[in-house]
N, C-alpha and C positions, 0 to 999 in steps of 0.2 A: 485854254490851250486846246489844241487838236489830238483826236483818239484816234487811232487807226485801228480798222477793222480787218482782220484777214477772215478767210473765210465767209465774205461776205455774200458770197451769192448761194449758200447753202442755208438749209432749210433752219435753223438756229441763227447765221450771221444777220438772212436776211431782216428779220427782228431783230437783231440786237440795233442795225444799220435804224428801221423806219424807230424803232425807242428810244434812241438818242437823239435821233433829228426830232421826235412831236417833245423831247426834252428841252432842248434849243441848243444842245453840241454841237459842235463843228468837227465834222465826221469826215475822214477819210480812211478809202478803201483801196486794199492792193487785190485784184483779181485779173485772170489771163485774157479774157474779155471785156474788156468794156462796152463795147458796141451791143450785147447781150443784157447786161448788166441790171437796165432801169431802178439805176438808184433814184430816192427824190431828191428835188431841187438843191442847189447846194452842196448836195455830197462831192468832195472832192473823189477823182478815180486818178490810180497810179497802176498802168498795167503792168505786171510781171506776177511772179511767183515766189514761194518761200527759200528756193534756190538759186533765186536770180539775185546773187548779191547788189547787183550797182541797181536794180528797182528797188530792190530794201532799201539801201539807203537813202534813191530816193524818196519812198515812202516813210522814211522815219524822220523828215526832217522836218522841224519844227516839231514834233508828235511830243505830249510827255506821256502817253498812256497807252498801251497797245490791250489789244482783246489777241487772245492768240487761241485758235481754234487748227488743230489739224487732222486732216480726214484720217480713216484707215489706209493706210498705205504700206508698200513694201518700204519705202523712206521715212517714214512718216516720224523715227526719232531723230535724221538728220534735219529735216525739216524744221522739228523744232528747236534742238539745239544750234543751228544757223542763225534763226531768226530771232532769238533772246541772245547770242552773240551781239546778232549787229543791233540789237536794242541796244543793249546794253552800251555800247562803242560811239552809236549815235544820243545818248544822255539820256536815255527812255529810263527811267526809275519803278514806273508805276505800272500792274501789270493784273489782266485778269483773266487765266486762264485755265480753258478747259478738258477738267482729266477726265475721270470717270468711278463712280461707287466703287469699292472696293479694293481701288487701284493697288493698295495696300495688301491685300490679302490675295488676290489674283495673280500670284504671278507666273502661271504658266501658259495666260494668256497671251502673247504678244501686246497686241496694244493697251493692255491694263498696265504693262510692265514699264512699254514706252513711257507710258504718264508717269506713270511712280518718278523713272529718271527725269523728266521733265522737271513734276514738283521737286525733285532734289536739287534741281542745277537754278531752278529759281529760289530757293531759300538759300543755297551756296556762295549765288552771284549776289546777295542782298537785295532784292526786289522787295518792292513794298506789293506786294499781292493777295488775291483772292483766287484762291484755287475753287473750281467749281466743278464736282464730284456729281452727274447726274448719273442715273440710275437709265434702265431701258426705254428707247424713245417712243413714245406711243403712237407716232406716226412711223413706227418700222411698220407695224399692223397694216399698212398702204399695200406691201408688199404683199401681203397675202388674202387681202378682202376678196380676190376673186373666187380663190379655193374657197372663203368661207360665206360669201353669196352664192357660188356653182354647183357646190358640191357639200356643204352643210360639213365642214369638219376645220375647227381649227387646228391649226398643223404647226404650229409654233412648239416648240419642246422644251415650256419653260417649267415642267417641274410641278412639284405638290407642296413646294416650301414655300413660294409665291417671289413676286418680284413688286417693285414698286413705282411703275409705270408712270415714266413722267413727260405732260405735254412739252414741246418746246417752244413755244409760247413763254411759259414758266419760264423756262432756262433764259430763254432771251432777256427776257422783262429785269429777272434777278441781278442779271449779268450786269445790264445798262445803268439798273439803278448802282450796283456798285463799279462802274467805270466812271461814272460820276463822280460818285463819295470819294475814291481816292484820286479823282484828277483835279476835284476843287478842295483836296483836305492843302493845308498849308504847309506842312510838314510831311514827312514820311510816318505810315500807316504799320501794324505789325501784321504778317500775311494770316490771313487769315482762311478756313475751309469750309467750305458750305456742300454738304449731301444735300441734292437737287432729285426729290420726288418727288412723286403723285400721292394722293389724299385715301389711298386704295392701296391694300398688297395684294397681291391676285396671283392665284395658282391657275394652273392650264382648264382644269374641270372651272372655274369661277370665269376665266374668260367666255370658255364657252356656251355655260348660263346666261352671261351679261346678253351674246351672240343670239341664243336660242330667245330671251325675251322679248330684245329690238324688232329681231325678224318676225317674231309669231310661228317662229318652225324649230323644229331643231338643229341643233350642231350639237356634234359629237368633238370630247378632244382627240385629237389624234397619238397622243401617247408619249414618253418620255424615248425620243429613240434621237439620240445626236448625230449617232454615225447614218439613217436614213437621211438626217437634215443636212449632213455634208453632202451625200451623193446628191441630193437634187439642187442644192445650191451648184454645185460643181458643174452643173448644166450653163449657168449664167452668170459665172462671176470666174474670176483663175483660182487655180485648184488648191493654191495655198492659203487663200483668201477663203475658202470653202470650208479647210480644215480647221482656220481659226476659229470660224462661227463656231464649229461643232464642240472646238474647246470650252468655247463661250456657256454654248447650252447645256458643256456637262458640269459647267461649274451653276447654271441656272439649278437645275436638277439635283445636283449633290448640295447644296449650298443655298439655295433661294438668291434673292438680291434686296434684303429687307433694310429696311433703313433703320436708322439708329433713336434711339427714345429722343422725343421735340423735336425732329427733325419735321414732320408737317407743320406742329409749331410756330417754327420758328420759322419756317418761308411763309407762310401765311400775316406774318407779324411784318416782313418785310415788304410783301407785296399790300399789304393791306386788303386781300379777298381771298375766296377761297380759292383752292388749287383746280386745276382744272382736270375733269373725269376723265375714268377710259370710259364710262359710259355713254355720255355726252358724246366723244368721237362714234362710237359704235351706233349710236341716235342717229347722226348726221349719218352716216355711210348706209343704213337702213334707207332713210327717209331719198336720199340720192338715187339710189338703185330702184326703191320703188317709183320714183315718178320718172326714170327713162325706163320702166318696164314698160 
Protein backbone atom coordinates (compact mmCIF):
# COMPACT_ATOMS: atom_id res chain seq x y z
CA UNK A 1 0.00 0.00 0.00
CA UNK A 2 0.91 3.75 -0.31
CA UNK A 3 2.57 5.90 2.79
CA UNK A 4 2.04 9.47 2.59
CA UNK A 5 4.58 11.78 3.62
CA UNK A 6 3.65 15.16 4.90
CA UNK A 7 6.27 17.26 5.67
CA UNK A 8 8.24 16.19 2.97
CA UNK A 9 10.30 18.86 1.67
CA UNK A 10 11.75 19.48 5.12
CA UNK A 11 14.92 18.62 6.35
CA UNK A 12 13.66 15.13 8.11
CA UNK A 13 10.77 14.37 5.54
CA UNK A 14 13.07 14.79 2.74
CA UNK A 15 14.79 11.39 4.01
CA UNK A 16 12.21 9.88 5.26
CA UNK A 17 10.68 10.44 1.34
CA UNK A 18 14.43 9.18 -0.57
CA UNK A 19 14.44 5.83 2.63
CA UNK A 20 11.28 4.69 1.60
CA UNK A 21 11.80 4.85 -2.12
CA UNK A 22 15.85 3.06 -1.93
CA UNK A 23 13.22 0.61 0.30
CA UNK A 24 10.86 -0.03 -2.67
CA UNK A 25 7.48 1.93 -1.11
CA UNK A 26 5.36 3.65 -2.98
CA UNK A 27 5.49 6.96 -1.63
CA UNK A 28 3.28 9.84 -1.72
CA UNK A 29 3.72 13.23 -0.77
CA UNK A 30 1.38 16.34 0.11
CA UNK A 31 3.47 19.57 -0.16
CA UNK A 32 2.30 23.43 -1.28
CA UNK A 33 4.88 23.11 -4.20
CA UNK A 34 5.56 20.68 -6.19
CA UNK A 35 7.21 22.43 -8.92
CA UNK A 36 10.09 22.96 -5.99
CA UNK A 37 9.80 19.69 -4.80
CA UNK A 38 12.37 17.23 -6.58
CA UNK A 39 11.13 14.20 -5.35
CA UNK A 40 12.67 10.90 -6.95
CA UNK A 41 11.28 9.07 -9.67
CA UNK A 42 7.89 7.68 -8.82
CA UNK A 43 6.95 9.63 -5.93
CA UNK A 44 3.66 10.40 -6.11
CA UNK A 45 3.02 14.61 -5.31
CA UNK A 46 -0.49 15.85 -4.12
CA UNK A 47 -0.19 19.76 -3.71
CA UNK A 48 -2.05 21.30 -0.91
CA UNK A 49 -1.53 21.64 2.76
CA UNK A 50 -2.52 20.22 6.41
CA UNK A 51 -5.44 22.72 6.14
CA UNK A 52 -6.49 22.00 2.89
CA UNK A 53 -9.25 19.46 3.67
CA UNK A 54 -10.36 18.42 0.05
CA UNK A 55 -6.07 18.03 -0.80
CA UNK A 56 -6.17 15.73 2.36
CA UNK A 57 -8.40 13.69 1.21
CA UNK A 58 -7.20 13.70 -1.77
CA UNK A 59 -3.95 12.79 -0.48
CA UNK A 60 -5.12 10.08 1.72
CA UNK A 61 -6.72 8.00 -0.82
CA UNK A 62 -5.72 4.73 -1.26
CA UNK A 63 -2.87 5.72 1.70
CA UNK A 64 -3.00 2.91 4.78
CA UNK A 65 -0.07 4.61 6.50
CA UNK A 66 0.68 8.40 6.98
CA UNK A 67 4.24 9.85 8.36
CA UNK A 68 2.79 13.06 10.03
CA UNK A 69 5.37 15.66 10.79
CA UNK A 70 4.29 19.32 11.72
CA UNK A 71 6.59 22.32 11.64
CA UNK A 72 6.58 24.87 14.68
CA UNK A 73 3.82 26.89 13.90
CA UNK A 74 1.15 29.38 15.43
CA UNK A 75 -1.51 26.36 14.02
CA UNK A 76 0.54 23.74 14.19
CA UNK A 77 -1.96 21.64 16.78
CA UNK A 78 -4.83 22.39 14.33
CA UNK A 79 -2.86 21.08 11.79
CA UNK A 80 -2.40 18.04 13.35
CA UNK A 81 -5.44 17.37 14.68
CA UNK A 82 -7.12 18.07 11.05
CA UNK A 83 -4.98 15.73 9.46
CA UNK A 84 -5.39 12.54 11.89
CA UNK A 85 -9.25 13.62 11.56
CA UNK A 86 -9.34 13.11 8.02
CA UNK A 87 -6.79 9.95 8.28
CA UNK A 88 -8.72 8.64 10.35
CA UNK A 89 -12.29 9.26 8.04
CA UNK A 90 -10.37 8.28 5.02
CA UNK A 91 -9.36 4.44 6.71
CA UNK A 92 -5.76 5.46 7.45
CA UNK A 93 -5.08 3.02 10.70
CA UNK A 94 -1.39 3.05 10.69
CA UNK A 95 0.52 6.05 11.68
CA UNK A 96 3.98 7.39 12.48
CA UNK A 97 4.44 10.35 14.00
CA UNK A 98 6.57 12.97 15.03
CA UNK A 99 6.60 14.61 18.71
CA UNK A 100 9.44 15.49 20.52
CA UNK A 101 11.88 14.20 23.85
CA UNK A 102 10.12 15.16 26.59
CA UNK A 103 7.02 16.06 25.25
CA UNK A 104 5.79 14.76 28.50
CA UNK A 105 7.44 16.77 30.91
CA UNK A 106 7.61 20.07 28.96
CA UNK A 107 4.70 21.47 29.12
CA UNK A 108 5.22 24.99 29.22
CA UNK A 109 6.63 24.81 26.17
CA UNK A 110 4.02 25.27 23.43
CA UNK A 111 5.08 22.90 21.00
CA UNK A 112 6.10 20.06 23.35
CA UNK A 113 2.59 20.50 24.61
CA UNK A 114 1.01 20.50 20.98
CA UNK A 115 2.75 16.86 20.71
CA UNK A 116 1.69 15.58 23.96
CA UNK A 117 -2.11 16.43 22.60
CA UNK A 118 -1.30 14.94 19.36
CA UNK A 119 0.21 11.70 21.03
CA UNK A 120 -3.12 11.61 23.16
CA UNK A 121 -5.61 12.01 20.29
CA UNK A 122 -3.62 9.25 18.35
CA UNK A 123 -3.74 6.60 21.26
CA UNK A 124 -7.68 7.97 21.67
CA UNK A 125 -8.56 7.53 18.01
CA UNK A 126 -6.87 3.81 18.09
CA UNK A 127 -4.01 4.18 15.75
CA UNK A 128 -1.65 1.54 15.36
CA UNK A 129 1.48 4.07 15.90
CA UNK A 130 4.92 4.92 16.45
CA UNK A 131 5.44 7.93 18.20
CA UNK A 132 8.85 9.28 17.55
CA UNK A 133 10.27 11.49 20.43
CA UNK A 134 13.61 13.18 19.05
CA UNK A 135 15.76 15.16 21.04
CA UNK A 136 17.51 18.50 19.59
CA UNK A 137 18.42 18.61 15.77
CA UNK A 138 22.03 18.75 15.24
CA UNK A 139 21.51 20.48 12.22
CA UNK A 140 19.86 23.54 14.07
CA UNK A 141 23.90 24.15 14.74
CA UNK A 142 23.36 25.36 10.55
CA UNK A 143 21.89 28.30 12.20
CA UNK A 144 24.74 29.51 14.04
CA UNK A 145 28.07 28.05 12.23
CA UNK A 146 28.79 31.57 11.32
CA UNK A 147 28.82 33.09 14.81
CA UNK A 148 31.04 30.11 15.47
CA UNK A 149 33.53 30.21 12.48
CA UNK A 150 33.43 34.38 12.69
CA UNK A 151 33.67 35.00 15.88
CA UNK A 152 34.74 31.85 17.83
CA UNK A 153 31.92 31.64 20.49
CA UNK A 154 29.09 29.26 20.46
CA UNK A 155 26.07 30.96 21.36
CA UNK A 156 23.50 28.23 21.69
CA UNK A 157 22.11 28.25 25.47
CA UNK A 158 21.96 24.72 26.04
CA UNK A 159 22.94 24.40 29.50
CA UNK A 160 25.47 22.29 31.78
CA UNK A 161 23.11 19.35 32.16
CA UNK A 162 23.76 18.40 28.38
CA UNK A 163 21.26 17.58 25.54
CA UNK A 164 21.34 14.68 23.45
CA UNK A 165 21.92 15.86 20.05
CA UNK A 166 20.39 13.92 17.29
CA UNK A 167 21.27 13.85 13.45
CA UNK A 168 18.13 13.85 11.26
CA UNK A 169 19.48 11.39 9.17
CA UNK A 170 18.75 9.10 12.14
CA UNK A 171 15.20 10.26 12.68
CA UNK A 172 14.57 9.79 8.99
CA UNK A 173 16.07 6.34 8.53
CA UNK A 174 14.11 5.15 12.20
CA UNK A 175 10.98 6.64 11.02
CA UNK A 176 11.04 4.78 7.30
CA UNK A 177 12.05 1.55 8.71
CA UNK A 178 9.17 1.66 10.98
CA UNK A 179 6.55 3.18 8.29
CA UNK A 180 7.43 -0.01 6.87
CA UNK A 181 7.02 -2.45 9.74
CA UNK A 182 3.51 -1.22 10.49
CA UNK A 183 2.33 -0.83 6.69
CA UNK A 184 3.49 -4.53 5.85
CA UNK A 185 2.52 -5.85 9.68
CA UNK A 186 -0.80 -7.91 8.78
CA UNK A 187 -2.80 -6.79 11.57
CA UNK A 188 -2.91 -3.94 13.74
CA UNK A 189 0.46 -3.08 15.77
CA UNK A 190 0.43 -1.65 19.66
CA UNK A 191 1.72 2.08 19.44
CA UNK A 192 4.54 2.15 20.41
CA UNK A 193 7.47 5.19 21.55
CA UNK A 194 10.89 5.65 20.49
CA UNK A 195 13.37 8.59 22.21
CA UNK A 196 15.21 9.61 18.90
CA UNK A 197 19.15 10.62 20.04
CA UNK A 198 22.51 11.11 19.47
CA UNK A 199 25.42 8.65 20.58
CA UNK A 200 26.64 11.90 22.78
CA UNK A 201 25.02 14.27 25.63
CA UNK A 202 26.73 17.32 25.38
CA UNK A 203 26.59 20.44 27.66
CA UNK A 204 27.33 24.06 25.95
CA UNK A 205 31.38 24.04 27.40
CA UNK A 206 31.47 20.18 25.61
CA UNK A 207 30.14 21.73 22.20
CA UNK A 208 32.44 24.14 22.28
CA UNK A 209 35.44 21.78 22.92
CA UNK A 210 34.12 19.59 20.16
CA UNK A 211 34.21 23.42 18.13
CA UNK A 212 37.61 24.63 19.59
CA UNK A 213 39.38 21.11 18.29
CA UNK A 214 37.86 20.84 14.53
CA UNK A 215 38.93 24.36 13.99
CA UNK A 216 42.49 24.40 15.74
CA UNK A 217 41.36 27.70 17.48
CA UNK A 218 39.29 28.45 20.20
CA UNK A 219 35.61 29.04 20.86
CA UNK A 220 34.27 30.10 23.92
CA UNK A 221 30.51 29.13 25.21
CA UNK A 222 28.58 31.90 25.18
CA UNK A 223 26.73 31.27 28.36
CA UNK A 224 23.44 30.16 29.78
CA UNK A 225 21.35 33.48 29.02
CA UNK A 226 17.54 32.43 27.24
CA UNK A 227 16.16 35.69 27.51
CA UNK A 228 19.66 37.19 25.33
CA UNK A 229 18.55 34.09 22.98
CA UNK A 230 15.08 35.47 22.58
CA UNK A 231 16.18 39.03 21.84
CA UNK A 232 18.31 38.20 18.93
CA UNK A 233 16.24 35.45 17.65
CA UNK A 234 13.39 38.10 17.66
CA UNK A 235 15.47 39.79 15.04
CA UNK A 236 14.64 36.98 12.53
CA UNK A 237 11.80 35.05 13.30
CA UNK A 238 8.06 36.58 14.95
CA UNK A 239 8.28 37.58 18.47
CA UNK A 240 6.22 34.87 19.76
CA UNK A 241 8.22 32.23 17.97
CA UNK A 242 11.29 34.05 19.72
CA UNK A 243 9.90 33.67 22.98
CA UNK A 244 9.17 30.02 22.50
CA UNK A 245 12.72 29.29 21.83
CA UNK A 246 13.83 31.08 24.94
CA UNK A 247 11.23 28.66 26.85
CA UNK A 248 12.92 25.95 25.06
CA UNK A 249 16.55 26.97 26.32
CA UNK A 250 15.43 27.59 29.77
CA UNK A 251 14.02 24.19 30.01
CA UNK A 252 17.56 23.09 28.04
CA UNK A 253 19.44 24.80 31.18
CA UNK A 254 17.17 23.91 34.05
CA UNK A 255 16.53 20.42 32.92
CA UNK A 256 19.13 19.10 30.14
CA UNK A 257 17.53 16.99 27.47
CA UNK A 258 19.04 13.64 28.30
CA UNK A 259 17.78 10.58 27.14
CA UNK A 260 16.46 7.66 28.93
CA UNK A 261 18.84 4.26 29.91
CA UNK A 262 19.04 2.04 26.25
CA UNK A 263 17.87 4.61 24.46
CA UNK A 264 21.27 4.78 22.19
CA UNK A 265 20.85 1.16 22.46
CA UNK A 266 18.17 0.48 21.25
CA UNK A 267 18.27 2.84 17.82
CA UNK A 268 21.58 1.44 17.21
CA UNK A 269 19.90 -2.23 17.28
CA UNK A 270 17.31 -0.86 14.88
CA UNK A 271 19.43 0.91 12.59
CA UNK A 272 22.02 -1.59 12.53
CA UNK A 273 25.08 1.16 12.85
CA UNK A 274 26.16 3.63 14.86
CA UNK A 275 24.33 6.80 15.58
CA UNK A 276 25.62 9.69 13.89
CA UNK A 277 28.08 12.48 15.85
CA UNK A 278 27.73 16.11 16.49
CA UNK A 279 31.33 15.71 15.91
CA UNK A 280 31.47 14.39 12.58
CA UNK A 281 28.97 17.37 11.52
CA UNK A 282 31.33 19.90 13.29
CA UNK A 283 34.39 17.95 11.03
CA UNK A 284 32.32 18.54 7.91
CA UNK A 285 31.51 22.38 8.69
CA UNK A 286 35.40 22.85 9.71
CA UNK A 287 36.69 21.06 6.64
CA UNK A 288 33.93 23.44 4.38
CA UNK A 289 34.96 26.56 5.65
CA UNK A 290 38.43 25.91 5.30
CA UNK A 291 38.63 25.03 1.83
CA UNK A 292 36.47 28.28 0.68
CA UNK A 293 38.91 30.20 2.82
Amino acid sequence: MTILVTGATGRVGRHVVQQLVARGAAVRVLTRDPAKAGFPAGVQVVQGELLDIDALRTAFTGVRTLFLLNAVAADEFTQALIALNVARESGVERVVYVSVIHSDRWANVPHFAVKLGAERMIEQMGFSATILRPAYFIDNELMIKDVILNHGVYPMPIGGKGIAMVDARDIAEVAAIELIRRDQAAGKLPIETINLVGPATLTGPDAAAIWSEVLGRPVTYGGDDPAGFEQNLANIMPKWMAYEMRLMAERYVGDGMIPEAGDVERLTRILGRPLHAYRDFATQIAATAAQSA
